[in-house]
C-alpha positions, 0 to 999 in steps of 0.5 A: 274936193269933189261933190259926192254922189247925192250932190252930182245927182242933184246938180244933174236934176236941176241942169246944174254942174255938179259943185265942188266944195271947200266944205261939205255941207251935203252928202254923207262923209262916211266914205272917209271913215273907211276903217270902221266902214270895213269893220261893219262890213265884217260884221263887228260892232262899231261905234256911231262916228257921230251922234245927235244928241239933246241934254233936254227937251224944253224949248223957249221956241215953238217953231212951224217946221219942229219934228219935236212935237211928234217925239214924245216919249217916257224918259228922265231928265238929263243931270249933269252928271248923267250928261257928263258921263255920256260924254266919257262914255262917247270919248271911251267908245270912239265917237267922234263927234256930238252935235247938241242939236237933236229934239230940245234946246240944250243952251236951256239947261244950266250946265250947256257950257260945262257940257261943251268944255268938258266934251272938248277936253275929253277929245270929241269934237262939238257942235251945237244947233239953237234958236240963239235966244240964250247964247249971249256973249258970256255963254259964247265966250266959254263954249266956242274954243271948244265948238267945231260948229256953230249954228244958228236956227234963224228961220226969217229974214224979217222981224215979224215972220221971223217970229211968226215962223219961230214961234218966238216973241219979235222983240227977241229977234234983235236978241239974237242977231246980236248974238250972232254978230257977237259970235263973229266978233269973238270968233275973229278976236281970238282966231277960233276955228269954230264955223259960226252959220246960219240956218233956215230950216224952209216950209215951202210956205215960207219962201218970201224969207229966203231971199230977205234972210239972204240979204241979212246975212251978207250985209249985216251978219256976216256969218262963215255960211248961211245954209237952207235946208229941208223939212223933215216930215214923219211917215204919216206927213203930220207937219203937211210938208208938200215936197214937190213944192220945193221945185217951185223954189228953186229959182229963190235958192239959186238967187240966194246963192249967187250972193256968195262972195269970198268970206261968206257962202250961201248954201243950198242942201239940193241933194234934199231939196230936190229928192221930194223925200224920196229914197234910193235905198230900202235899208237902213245902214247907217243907224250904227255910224249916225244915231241919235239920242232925245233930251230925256236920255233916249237912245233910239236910232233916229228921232223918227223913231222917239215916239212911244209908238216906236218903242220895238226900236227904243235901245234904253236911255242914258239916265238908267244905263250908262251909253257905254253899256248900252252901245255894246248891248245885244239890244243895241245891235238887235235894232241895228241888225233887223233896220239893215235886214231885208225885214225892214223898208225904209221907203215904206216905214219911215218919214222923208228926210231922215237923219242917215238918208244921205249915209244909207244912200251911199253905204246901200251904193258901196254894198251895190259895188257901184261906188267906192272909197275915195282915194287915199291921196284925196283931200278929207273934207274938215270937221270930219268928226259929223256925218 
């Protein structure tokens, strides 16, 4: 399918020809949930085609790029019975998918793979983000027939700044490339569909690992794709991220992506890359077809918004009512009206990067009338389930 519009803006930016894709990795696909596209426009109430959501906030790592440090908020511990009833609750409502992947390491809680295959069973589509250390084999054995996506935070290609970047013991750097490896071996075995990938979430700073994780992957790891990525930063830029520094990368990243081959891509995320954070938007749209939830049972809409500072836009938390009533409730669509409203300017309150930035760029393009649906006989990207 063609790139969508962020994508053809980017390739424009970098003097590149606008990239066609087996599979998106950039852009928002929103456009393709037109039903619910249409519902929202009436003014109905929806369900988030997908969510971000933790079942904790612990993490064995402490990496240089985490946003979790500045999301601190009062909330519970996610059981797995409040977990499992979640899960009901997102099937019952129409969410499509759930990404284990917001602001804690959910492999750390004892129920992770119960969670993954009940989820599964109720007909949401799964995926999950980690740092590796706790997806050993027998973890991977049970979770992936039942994970659309696999992803591996990696961010190095060298033991030691592996290690320095991730916060991380070094000696668990071979932990986890086992692991990945491991996850390939039982991903070819049984035939799985499940994308198994990569991720370097990259700091300008650490641009001397872009190339030697490049080579890791295409010569030892062999994942389905190896994707770099953004910072996100909070509106007060407390992680330091200098994005005009990401143009200084460029030509690292076109280096990394020439080594794609036939079973293994290399992907660059240009649409956020090459933005230096910046917004084309002023509202937020798509907090009603993308939300996300904290590990202590949060529900706000994105992980900017977490810290108890933000409380004004805090919607109630899971562990004191269940999400189905809390997606229907008058507070829910109080906080998702007034971030769509003329009250509200993303591009002077929020952080660059956010969660919904490429769906609020192209609904914020549809409300315009400069763009459109795609047409009905176009090819739908895969794992449609994740915006």
């Amino acid at each position: 399918m063609t790139a969508t519009l962020p994508e053809f803006h980017a390739a424009i930016a970098l003097d590149k020809p606008a990239p066609v894709y087996d599979l998106q990795l950039d852009g928002s696909k929103v456009p393709w949930y037109r039903d619910r596209v249409e519902a929202w426009r009436r003014g109905e109430k929806i369900a988030p085609v997908t969510m971000d959501v933790a079942w904790t906030r612990k993490c064995s790592a402490a990496c240089n790029f985490c946003y979790a440090m500045l999301q601190s908020s009062d909330g519970h511990v996610i059981t797995k019975e409040h977990a499992f009833n979640y899960l009901d609750d997102a099937a019952e409502v129409g969410v499509k998918g759930v990404s284990l992947i917001s602001d804690g390491e959910s492999t750390e809680v004892p129920f992770f793979a119960e969670s993954v295959v009940h989820g599964a069973k109720r007909g949401l589509q799964l995926g999950t983000s980690s740092n590796g250390v706790k997806l050993t084999p027998t973890v991977l054995e049970q979770t992936m027939p039942g994970l659309s996506y696999l992803r591996f935070n990696f961010s190095g290609g060298e033991k030691h700044r592996w290690a320095q970047i991730m916060g991380l013991k070094s000696g668990l750097f071979d932990r986890v490339v086992s692991h990945i490896k491991a996850a390939m071996e039982i991903k070819r075995r049984n035939g799985y569909d499940c994308n198994v990938n990569v991720q370097m979430v990259v700091m300008p700073q650490d641009r001397d690992q872009i190339l030697p994780l490049t080579k890791l992957c295409k010569e030892e790891l062999r994942p389905d794709y190896l994707i770099f990525k953004h910072t996100a930063d909070s509106r007060d830029g407390d992680l330091g991220v200098d994005y005009r520094k990401y143009s200084e990368l460029f030509p690292l990243f076109e280096e990394a992506e020439s080594h794609s081959d036939d079973d293994f891509r290399v992907s660059v995320k240009w649409s956020r890359i090459a933005d230096e954070g910046k917004r084309d938007y002023q509202r937020c749209y798509g907090v009603p077809f993308i939300i996300q939830m904290s590990g202590n049972g949060l529900l706000a809409p994105c992980g900017q918004l977490f810290n108890e500072r933000y409380k004004k836009f805090h919607i109630g938390n899971i562990c004191e009512t269940r999400f189905r009533d809390l997606v229907w409730s008058d507070r829910y669509w109080e906080v998702v009206r007034y971030l769509a409203s003329d009250e509200f300017d993303a591009q002077r309150n929020c952080g660059p990067n956010c969660l919904q930035t490429n769906t609020n760029s192209w609904l914020d393009k549809l409300v315009k009338g400069t763009v459109n649906f795609p047409p009905a006989d176009a090819i739908a990207p895969p794992q449609l389930g994740f915006l």
